[in-house]
C-alpha positions, 0 to 999 in steps of 0.5 A: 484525511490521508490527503489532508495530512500531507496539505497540512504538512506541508503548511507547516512547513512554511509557516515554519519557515517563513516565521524562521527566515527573519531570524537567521543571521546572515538572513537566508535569500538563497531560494535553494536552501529555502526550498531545503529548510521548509522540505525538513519542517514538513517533514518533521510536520509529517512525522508529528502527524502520524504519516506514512513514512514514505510521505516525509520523504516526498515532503522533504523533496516537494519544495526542491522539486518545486524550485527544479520545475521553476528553472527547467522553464518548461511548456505548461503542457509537459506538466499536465501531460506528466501529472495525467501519466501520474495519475494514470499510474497510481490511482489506487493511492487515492482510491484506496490508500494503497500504493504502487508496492512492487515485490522485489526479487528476495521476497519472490524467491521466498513467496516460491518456496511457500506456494503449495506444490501438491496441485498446479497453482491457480493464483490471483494477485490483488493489485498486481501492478505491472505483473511482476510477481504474475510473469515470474510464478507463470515463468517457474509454475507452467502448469499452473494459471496466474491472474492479476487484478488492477485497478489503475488505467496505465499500470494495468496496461503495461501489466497486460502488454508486458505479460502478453507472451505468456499464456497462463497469465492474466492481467485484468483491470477490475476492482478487487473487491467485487473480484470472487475469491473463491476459484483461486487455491493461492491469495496474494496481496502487497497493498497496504495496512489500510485495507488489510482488515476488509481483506481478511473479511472477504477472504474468510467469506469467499475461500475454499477451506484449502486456499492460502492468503499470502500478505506481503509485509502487511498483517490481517489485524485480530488474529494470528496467522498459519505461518509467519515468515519473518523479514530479513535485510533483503526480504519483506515479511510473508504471513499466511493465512487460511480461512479458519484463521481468517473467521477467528480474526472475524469473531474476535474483531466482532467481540471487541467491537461488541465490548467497546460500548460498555468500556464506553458505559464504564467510563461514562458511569466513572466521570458521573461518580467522580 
């Protein structure tokens, strides 16, 4: 569906367009400025939608980029070259529905100072990307040993090549899901509102009592997390969670899913009286 939402804004946008172009005045014939109205309507399409916001932007440039390509009179082969390169990078995005998010240094100096200090830290980040979160915390944490798992081909190699010089961190292709949790003190995501509720299932199954979740601007839904620490204009939103908080959000996702079918009876009985 998600792909799907971006094809059919992207339709919109020109059947908009192309329906709008015989009624301006002079009529519009600049391919320029073609390629600008029909990146706004696929965008507002986009925003109709109920898309990412990230997506309206890629739908306002995609017919600009498209027309830049047609001038540049470039070798196909650049373009498949660059396309597998792309793909390579962000796989994850089709995958999973989770992006290529990468911690900027604000939020970093946050995650510091809420990781645990009583024992040396051994820390897992899902979707590591590169390793930038995992080279810092290696950097300021020596004692301490930081894995990084990543399921897309390229990313993960730079990840790998870029962290070789630190021996206690660890980048490793692999899907996170399949990926015990249960030998890590510290949990660190930054991936997605997509997969949020399955990871706080598989944490509240797979981590010690002790350990910590740490989601980087996404909360686990149905619960309340151990601590939240809010955004600000430089810094994303850090929440917290340990595996009591985690098994309630379990207990109340099961609870309301358990009450969905007798509002659905309820509803289906009112229709019957009416």
């Amino acid at each position: 569906m998600h792909l799907f939402k971006a094809l059919l804004a992207q339709v919109i946008g020109w059947i908009i367009t192309i329906l709008a172009l015989p009624l301006a005045t002079p009529p519009i014939t600049n391919l320029w400025l073609i390629a600008i109205l029909q990146g706004a309507f696929a965008a507002g399409g986009s925003i109709l939608l109920k898309a990412a916001p990230w997506w309206m932007c890629l739908h306002a440039v995609f017919s600009l980029l498209l027309v830049c390509a047609l001038h540049l009179n470039l070798p196909p082969i650049l373009w498949l070259l660059g396309f597998g390169i792309l793909l390579l990078l962000f796989w994850n995005s089709f995958s999973s529905r989770v992006p290529l998010f990468l911690t900027n240094r604000s939020t970093l100096r946050t995650l510091i100072r809420v990781l645990p200090k009583e024992q040396p830290l051994n820390l897992v980040d899902l979707g590591c990307g590169t390793g930038t979160v995992l080279r810092q915390l290696a950097r300021r944490f020596p004692d301490g040993q930081f894995y990084g798992i990543e399921n897309a081909p390229l990313t993960c190699m730079i990840g790998k090549w870029l962290c070789r010089a630190l021996p206690n961190c660890h980048v490793t292709r692999g899907d996170m899901w399949e990926h015990d949790l249960s030998v890590y003190n510290v949990v660190y995501c930054f991936l997605s509102p997509v997969p949020m509720p399955d990871i706080g299932k598989k944490a509240a199954r797979e981590l010690t009592p002790d350990a910590l979740l740490i989601s980087n601007s996404f909360a686990i839904p149905y619960t309340e997390p151990l601590r939240e620490i809010e955004a600000t204009r430089r810094s994303r939103a850090l929440y917290l969670y340990q595996r009591n908080n985690l098994l309630a959000m379990r207990d109340k996702g099961a609870e309301m899913r358990a009450k969905r079918p007798a509002i659905s009876r309820m509803r289906t009985h009112s229709k019957h009286a009416s």
